[in-house]
C-alpha positions in Angstrom: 11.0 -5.0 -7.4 7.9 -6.6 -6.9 4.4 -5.7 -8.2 1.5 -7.7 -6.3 -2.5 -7.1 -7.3 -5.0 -8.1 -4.9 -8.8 -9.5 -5.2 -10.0 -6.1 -4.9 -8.4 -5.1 -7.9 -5.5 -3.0 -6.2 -1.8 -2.9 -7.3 0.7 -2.3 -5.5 5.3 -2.1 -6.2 7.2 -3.2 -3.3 10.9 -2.3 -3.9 13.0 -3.1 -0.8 11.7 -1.2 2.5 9.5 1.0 0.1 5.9 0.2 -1.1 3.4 2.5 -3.4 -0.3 1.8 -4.5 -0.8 2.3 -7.6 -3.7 4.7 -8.4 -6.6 2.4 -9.8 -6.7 4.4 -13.8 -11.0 3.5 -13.2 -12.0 6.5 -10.8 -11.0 9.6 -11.2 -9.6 10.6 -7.7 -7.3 8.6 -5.6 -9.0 6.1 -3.3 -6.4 6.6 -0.4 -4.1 9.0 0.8 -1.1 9.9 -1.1 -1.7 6.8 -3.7 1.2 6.5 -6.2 3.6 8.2 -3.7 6.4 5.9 -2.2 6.1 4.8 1.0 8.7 3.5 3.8 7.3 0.4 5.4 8.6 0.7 9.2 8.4 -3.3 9.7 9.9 -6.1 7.2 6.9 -7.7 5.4 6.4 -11.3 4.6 6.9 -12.5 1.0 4.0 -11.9 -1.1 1.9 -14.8 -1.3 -0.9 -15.7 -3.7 -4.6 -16.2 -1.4 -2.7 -14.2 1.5 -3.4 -10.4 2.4 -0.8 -7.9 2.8 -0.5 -6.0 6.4 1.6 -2.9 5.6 3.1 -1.2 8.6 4.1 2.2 7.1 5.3 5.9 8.0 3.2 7.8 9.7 0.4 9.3 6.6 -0.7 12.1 8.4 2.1 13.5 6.5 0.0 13.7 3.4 -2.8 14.9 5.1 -5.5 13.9 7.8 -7.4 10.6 8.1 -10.7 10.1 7.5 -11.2 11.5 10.7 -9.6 14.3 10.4 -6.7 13.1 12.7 -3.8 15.6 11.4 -1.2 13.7 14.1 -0.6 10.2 14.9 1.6 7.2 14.7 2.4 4.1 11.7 -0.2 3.7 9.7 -1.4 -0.3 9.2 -3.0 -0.9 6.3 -4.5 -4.8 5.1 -5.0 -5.8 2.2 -7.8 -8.2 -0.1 -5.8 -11.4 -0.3 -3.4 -11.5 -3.2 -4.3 -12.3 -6.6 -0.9 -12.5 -8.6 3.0 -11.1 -7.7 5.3 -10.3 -10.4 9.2 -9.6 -10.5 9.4 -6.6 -12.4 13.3 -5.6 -12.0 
């Protein structure tokens, strides 16, 4: 397992095909849906790299409740990411 922070201060694990953000312990609600629930990337992702964003192709999230525009239906979710600040082997 893998745990990669980016410049905006987010964390995220990456363990195989599954990939969580980590809720951020500074604010007291979580920043994006379902944060700190395990997620099923639906596309291989590159390794990690330091000065490099993340683009996460993952299950559809309307699972865990609309978007912010109140989309309750829809497709994968892409997500990218503040470029990488530090990756870790954690396993």
């Amino acid at each position: 397992m893998k745990r990669v922070t980016t410049e905006s201060g987010s964390v995220y694990e990456i363990d195989g095909d599954r990939i969580r953000r980590l809720p951020d312990p500074r604010v007291k609600r979580n920043i994006m849906r379902a944060d700190g629930e395990w997620k099923t990337l639906l596309q291989p992702m590159a390794d990690p790299r330091v000065g490099e964003p993340l683009t996460l192709i993952l299950e559809p999230l309307v699972a865990y409740g609309p978007d912010g525009y109140g989309n309750t239906h829809g497709g994968p979710t892409m997500r990218f990411t503040t470029p990488v600040t530090s990756v870790e082997d954690t396993a």
